[in-house]
Backbone bond lengths (Angstrom), bond angles and torsions (degrees), N, CA, C in turn:
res aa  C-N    CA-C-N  psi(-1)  N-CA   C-N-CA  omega(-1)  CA-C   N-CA-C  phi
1 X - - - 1.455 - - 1.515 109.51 -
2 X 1.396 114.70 143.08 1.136 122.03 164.11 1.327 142.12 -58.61
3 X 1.146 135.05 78.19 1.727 118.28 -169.90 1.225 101.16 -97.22
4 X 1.204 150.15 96.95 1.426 163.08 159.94 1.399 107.25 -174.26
5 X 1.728 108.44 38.92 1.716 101.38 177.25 1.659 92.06 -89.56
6 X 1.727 116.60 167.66 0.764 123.05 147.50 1.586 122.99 -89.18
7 X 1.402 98.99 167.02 1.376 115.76 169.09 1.787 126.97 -20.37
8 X 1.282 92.39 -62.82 1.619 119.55 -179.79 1.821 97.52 -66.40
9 X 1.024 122.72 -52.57 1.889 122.04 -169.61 1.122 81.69 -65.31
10 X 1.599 122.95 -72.22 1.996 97.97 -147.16 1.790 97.64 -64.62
11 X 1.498 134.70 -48.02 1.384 104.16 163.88 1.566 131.62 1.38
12 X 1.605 99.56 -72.38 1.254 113.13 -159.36 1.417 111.28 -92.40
13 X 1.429 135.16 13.95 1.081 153.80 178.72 1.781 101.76 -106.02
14 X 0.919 110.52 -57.31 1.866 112.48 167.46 1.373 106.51 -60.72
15 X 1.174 122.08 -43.78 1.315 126.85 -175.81 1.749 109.62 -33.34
16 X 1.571 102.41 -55.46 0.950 120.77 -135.99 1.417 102.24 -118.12
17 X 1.505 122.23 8.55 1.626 160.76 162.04 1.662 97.75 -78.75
18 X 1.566 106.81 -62.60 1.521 109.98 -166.68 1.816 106.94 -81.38
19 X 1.213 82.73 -3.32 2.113 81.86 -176.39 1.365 90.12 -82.26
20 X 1.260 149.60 -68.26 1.905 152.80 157.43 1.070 113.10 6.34
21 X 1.807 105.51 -48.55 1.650 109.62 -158.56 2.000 111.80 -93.97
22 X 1.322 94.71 145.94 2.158 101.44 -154.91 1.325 84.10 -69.74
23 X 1.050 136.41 167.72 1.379 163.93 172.77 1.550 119.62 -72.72
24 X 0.959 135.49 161.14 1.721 124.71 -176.32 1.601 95.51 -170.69
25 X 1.822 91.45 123.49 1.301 132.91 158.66 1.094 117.38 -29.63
26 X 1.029 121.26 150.30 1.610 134.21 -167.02 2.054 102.59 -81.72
27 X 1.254 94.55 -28.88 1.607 109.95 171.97 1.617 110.09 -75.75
28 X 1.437 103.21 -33.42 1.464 87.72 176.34 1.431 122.11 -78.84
29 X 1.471 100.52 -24.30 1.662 105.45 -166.93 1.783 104.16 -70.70
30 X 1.462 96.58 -24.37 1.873 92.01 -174.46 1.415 105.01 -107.27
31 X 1.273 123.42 31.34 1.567 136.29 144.26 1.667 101.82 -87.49
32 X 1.447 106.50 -43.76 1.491 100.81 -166.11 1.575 114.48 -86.00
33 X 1.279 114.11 -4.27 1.503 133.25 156.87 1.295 119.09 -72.17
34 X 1.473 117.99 -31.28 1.216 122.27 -170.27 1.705 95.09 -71.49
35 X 1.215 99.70 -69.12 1.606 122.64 -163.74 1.538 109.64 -59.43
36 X 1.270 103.95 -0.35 1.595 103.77 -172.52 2.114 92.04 -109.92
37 X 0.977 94.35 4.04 1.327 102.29 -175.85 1.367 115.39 -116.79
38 X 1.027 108.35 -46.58 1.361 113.77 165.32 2.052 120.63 -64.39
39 X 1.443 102.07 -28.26 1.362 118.97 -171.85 2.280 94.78 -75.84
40 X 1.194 82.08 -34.93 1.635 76.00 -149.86 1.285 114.73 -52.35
41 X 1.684 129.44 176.52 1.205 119.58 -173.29 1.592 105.68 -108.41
42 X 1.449 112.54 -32.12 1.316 131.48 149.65 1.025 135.65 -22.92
43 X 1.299 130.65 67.22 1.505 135.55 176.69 1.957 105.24 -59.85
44 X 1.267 107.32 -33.45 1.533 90.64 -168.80 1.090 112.41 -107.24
45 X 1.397 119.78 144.84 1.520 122.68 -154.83 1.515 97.10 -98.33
46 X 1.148 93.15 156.34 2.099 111.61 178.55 1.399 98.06 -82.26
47 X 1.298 116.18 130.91 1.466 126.15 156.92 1.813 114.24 -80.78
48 X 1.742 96.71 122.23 1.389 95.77 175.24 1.744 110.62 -70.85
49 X 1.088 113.54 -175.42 1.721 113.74 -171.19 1.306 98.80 -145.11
């Protein structure tokens, strides 16, 4: 692997990672909210700042 990408390549390397990946429903994402909530072990929530 390359580690001397710049800024702009790995950009455009994810870019083009997330263009591959199928799309997901607004129903799926709050199934996967649910279950990520229900899964967790974490009862206490992180305060944003």
């Amino acid at each position: 692997m390359n580690c001397k990408l710049t800024f702009k390549e790995r950009a455009k390397l994810s870019m083009e990672q997330i263009s591959k990946q199928k799309g997901v429903t607004l129903e799926q994402a709050r199934a996967q909210a649910k279950w990520i909530s229900e899964v967790s072990t974490s009862k206490v929530k992180k305060k944003r700042i």
